[in-house]
DRENPATI-512982 format. One line per 8 residues: number of its first residue (from 1); for each residue x, y, z of N, C-alpha, C. Coordinates in steps of 0.1 Angstrom, whole numbers. Atoms other than C-alpha are relative to their C-alpha. Layout:
N
NUM> X/Y/Z/X/Y/Z/X/Y/Z  ...;
// end
This chain:
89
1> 2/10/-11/-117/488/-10/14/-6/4  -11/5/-4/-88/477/9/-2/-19/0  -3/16/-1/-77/443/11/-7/-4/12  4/1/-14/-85/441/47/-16/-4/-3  14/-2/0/-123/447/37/-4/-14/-11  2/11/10/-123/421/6/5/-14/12  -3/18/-9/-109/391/34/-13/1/7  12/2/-13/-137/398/60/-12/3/-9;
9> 14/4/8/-163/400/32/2/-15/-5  -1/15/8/-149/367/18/1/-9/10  3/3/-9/-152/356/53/-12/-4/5  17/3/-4/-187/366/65/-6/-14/-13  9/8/7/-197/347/29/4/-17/6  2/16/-2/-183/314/34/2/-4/20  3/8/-19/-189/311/75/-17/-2/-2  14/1/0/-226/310/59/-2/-12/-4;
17> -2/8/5/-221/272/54/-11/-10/6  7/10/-2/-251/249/56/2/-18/2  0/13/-5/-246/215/76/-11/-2/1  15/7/-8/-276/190/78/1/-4/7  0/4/-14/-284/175/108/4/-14/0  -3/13/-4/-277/141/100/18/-1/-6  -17/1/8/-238/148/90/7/-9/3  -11/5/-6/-222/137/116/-4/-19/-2;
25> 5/21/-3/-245/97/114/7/-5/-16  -3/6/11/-236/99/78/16/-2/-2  -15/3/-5/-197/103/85/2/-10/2  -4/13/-4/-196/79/105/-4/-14/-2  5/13/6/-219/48/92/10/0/-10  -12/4/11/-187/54/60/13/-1/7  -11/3/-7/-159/54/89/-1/-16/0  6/15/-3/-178/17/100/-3/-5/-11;
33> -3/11/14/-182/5/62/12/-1/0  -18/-1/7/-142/14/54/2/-16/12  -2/12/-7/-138/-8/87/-1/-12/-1  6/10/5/-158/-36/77/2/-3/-12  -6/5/13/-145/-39/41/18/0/3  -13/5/-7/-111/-42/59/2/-15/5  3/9/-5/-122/-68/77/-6/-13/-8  7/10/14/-135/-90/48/10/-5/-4;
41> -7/9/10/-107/-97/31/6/-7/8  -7/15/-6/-88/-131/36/13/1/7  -10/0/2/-57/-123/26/11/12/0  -5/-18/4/-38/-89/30/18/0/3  -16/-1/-2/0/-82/32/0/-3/16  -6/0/-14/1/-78/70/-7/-19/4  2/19/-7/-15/-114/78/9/-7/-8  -8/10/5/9/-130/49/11/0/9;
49> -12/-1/-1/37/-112/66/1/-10/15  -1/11/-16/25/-127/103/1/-12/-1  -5/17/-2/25/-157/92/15/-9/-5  -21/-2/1/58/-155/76/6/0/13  -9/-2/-9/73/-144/105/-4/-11/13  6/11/-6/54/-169/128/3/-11/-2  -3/12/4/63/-197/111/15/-4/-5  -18/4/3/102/-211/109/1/-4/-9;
57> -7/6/12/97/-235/80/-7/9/-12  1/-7/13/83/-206/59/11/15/-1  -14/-3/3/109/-184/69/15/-6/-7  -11/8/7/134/-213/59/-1/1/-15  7/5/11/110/-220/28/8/18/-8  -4/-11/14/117/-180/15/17/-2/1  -13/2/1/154/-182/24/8/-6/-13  -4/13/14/157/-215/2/-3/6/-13;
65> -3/-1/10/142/-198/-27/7/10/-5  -12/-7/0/162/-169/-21/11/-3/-8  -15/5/5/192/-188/-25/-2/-11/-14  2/8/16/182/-209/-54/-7/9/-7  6/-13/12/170/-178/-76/17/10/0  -13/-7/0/208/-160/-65/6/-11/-9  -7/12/6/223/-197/-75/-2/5/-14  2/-1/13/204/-195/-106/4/10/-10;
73> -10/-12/5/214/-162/-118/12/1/-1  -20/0/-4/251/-167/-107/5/-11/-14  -3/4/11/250/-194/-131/-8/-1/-20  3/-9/14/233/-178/-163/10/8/0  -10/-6/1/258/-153/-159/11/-8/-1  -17/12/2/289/-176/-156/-4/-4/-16  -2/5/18/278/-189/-189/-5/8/-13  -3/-9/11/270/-161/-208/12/9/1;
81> -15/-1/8/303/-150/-202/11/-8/-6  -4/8/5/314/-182/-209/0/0/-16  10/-1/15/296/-177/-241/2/9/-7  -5/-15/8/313/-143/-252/-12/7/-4  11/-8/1/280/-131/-247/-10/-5/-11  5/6/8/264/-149/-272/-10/-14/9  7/8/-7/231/-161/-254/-5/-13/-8  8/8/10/211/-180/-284/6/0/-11;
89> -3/8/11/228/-197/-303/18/12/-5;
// end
């Protein structure tokens, strides 16, 4: 048997593929759940981020702890080299 003959037999079998009639209703009523369990939640990244960016004094608000979390690190480090590395004690 040539190759040629083993593809178009492994062909005819699987084009013999049984769809039921309600496929396509059942598809899509789980397209419209996914949608609707999207829609549920409160809180998701993209609305925190909009309101982040919508709002000046929460853009200010991350800035500030931005810079007081850099501050704070800048000075742990300044004094554990102060400290000849010797954190505790």
């Amino acid at each position: 048997m040539k190759e040629n003959d083993v593809y178009e037999s492994w062909k005819r079998e699987k084009r013999q593929i049984d769809v039921s009639q309600n496929f396509t209703d059942r598809v899509m009523s789980r397209v419209y759940q996914c949608e609707q369990s999207k829609e549920k939640s409160l809180f998701t990244i993209e609305k925190i981020i909009e309101l982040i960016s919508l709002n000046p004094m929460a853009k200010t608000g991350l800035v500030v702890v931005g810079a007081a979390t850099g501050i704070v690190r800048i000075i742990i480090m300044i004094q554990a080299i102060l400290n000849n590395g010797v954190v505790n004690g």
